[in-house]
C-alpha positions in Angstrom: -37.1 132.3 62.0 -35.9 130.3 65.1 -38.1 128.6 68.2 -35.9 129.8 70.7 -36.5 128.7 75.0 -35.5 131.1 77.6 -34.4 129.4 80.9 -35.4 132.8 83.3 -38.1 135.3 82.1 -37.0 137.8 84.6 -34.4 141.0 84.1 -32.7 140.1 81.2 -35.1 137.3 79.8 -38.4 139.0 79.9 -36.6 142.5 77.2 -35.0 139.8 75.3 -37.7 138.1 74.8 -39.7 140.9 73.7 -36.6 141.7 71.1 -36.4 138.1 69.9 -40.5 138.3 68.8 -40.7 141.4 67.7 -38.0 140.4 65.5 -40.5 137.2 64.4 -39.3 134.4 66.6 -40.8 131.9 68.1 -40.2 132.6 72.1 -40.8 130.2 74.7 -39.7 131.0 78.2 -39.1 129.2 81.8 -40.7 131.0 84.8 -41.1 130.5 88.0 -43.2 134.1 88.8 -46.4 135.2 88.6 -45.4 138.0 86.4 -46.6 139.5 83.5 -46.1 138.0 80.7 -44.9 139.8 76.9 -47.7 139.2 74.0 -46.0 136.7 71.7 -43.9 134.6 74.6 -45.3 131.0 75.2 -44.5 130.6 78.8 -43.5 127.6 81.3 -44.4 128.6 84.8 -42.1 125.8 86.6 -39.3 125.6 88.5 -36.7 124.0 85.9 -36.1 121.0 88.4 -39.9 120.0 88.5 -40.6 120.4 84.4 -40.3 116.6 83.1 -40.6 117.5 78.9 -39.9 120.6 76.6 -40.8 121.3 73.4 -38.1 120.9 70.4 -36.2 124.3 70.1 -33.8 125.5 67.4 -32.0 127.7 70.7 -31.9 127.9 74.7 -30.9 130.6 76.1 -30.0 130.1 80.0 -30.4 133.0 82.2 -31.0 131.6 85.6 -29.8 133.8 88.7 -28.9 132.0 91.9 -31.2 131.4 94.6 -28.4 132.7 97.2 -24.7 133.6 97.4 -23.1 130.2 98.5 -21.4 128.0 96.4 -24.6 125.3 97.0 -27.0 127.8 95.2 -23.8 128.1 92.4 -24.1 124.9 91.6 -27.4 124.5 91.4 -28.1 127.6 89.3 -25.0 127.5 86.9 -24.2 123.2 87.1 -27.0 121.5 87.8 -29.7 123.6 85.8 -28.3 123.5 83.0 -27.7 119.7 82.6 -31.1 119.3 83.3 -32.1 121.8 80.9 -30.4 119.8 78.5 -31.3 115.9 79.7 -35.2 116.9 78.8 -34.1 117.3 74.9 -34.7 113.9 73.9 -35.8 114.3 70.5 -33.7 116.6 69.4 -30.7 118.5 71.0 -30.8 122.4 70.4 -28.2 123.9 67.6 -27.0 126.5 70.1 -26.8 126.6 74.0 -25.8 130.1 75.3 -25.3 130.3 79.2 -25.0 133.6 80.9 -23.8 133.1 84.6 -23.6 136.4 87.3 -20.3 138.0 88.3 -21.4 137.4 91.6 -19.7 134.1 91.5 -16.4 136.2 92.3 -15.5 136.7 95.8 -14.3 140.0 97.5 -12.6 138.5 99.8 -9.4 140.2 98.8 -7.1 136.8 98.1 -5.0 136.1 95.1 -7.9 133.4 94.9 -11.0 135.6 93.8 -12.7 133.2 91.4 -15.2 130.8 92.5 -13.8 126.9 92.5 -16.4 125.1 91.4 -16.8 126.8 87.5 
């Protein structure tokens, strides 16, 4: 089966990691809690931006939430973190790269202009 690295063990990463081994992957995940951890599941308790290597993976999934609800935290979650992710793949760059963001880069501010400029 696949090595796959999930960038945010937390309330989508932590089930679908549990799926992806119980299915017989190899799961490694990124987290930045003291939680507990699913049998199976290598984790990485870093913040992405401190982690300097990571192993070679066949997939990353990218799961990070924002920090806040500014468009600072924005970028950082959904720009920045993820071309970091992918500068420490030296060796080998991952087949896939699927990026789930948050619908809470939307605004409510009721303007025609609802959609957060920097995505």
């Amino acid at each position: 089966m696949a090595k796959i690295l999930i960038v945010g063990y937390g309330y989508i990463g932590e089930p679908l990691a549990q799926e992806l081994v119980s299915r017989g992957n190899e799961v490694v995940a990124i987290c930045r809690s003291n939680k507990a951890y699913t049998n199976g599941v290598s984790i990485i308790k870093e913040d992405i931006f401190q982690i300097n290597e990571l192993p070679d993976v066949d997939a990353v999934i990218y799961l990070i939430s924002a920090d806040g609800h500014t468009e600072d935290f924005y970028t950082k979650a959904y720009i920045e973190g993820p071309q970091r992710i992918w500068s420490l793949f030296k060796n080998k760059k991952p087949y896939r790269f699927l990026f789930a963001s948050s619908t809470s880069v939307f605004t409510s501010r009721g303007s025609k202009e609802t959609f957060w400029r920097g995505c």
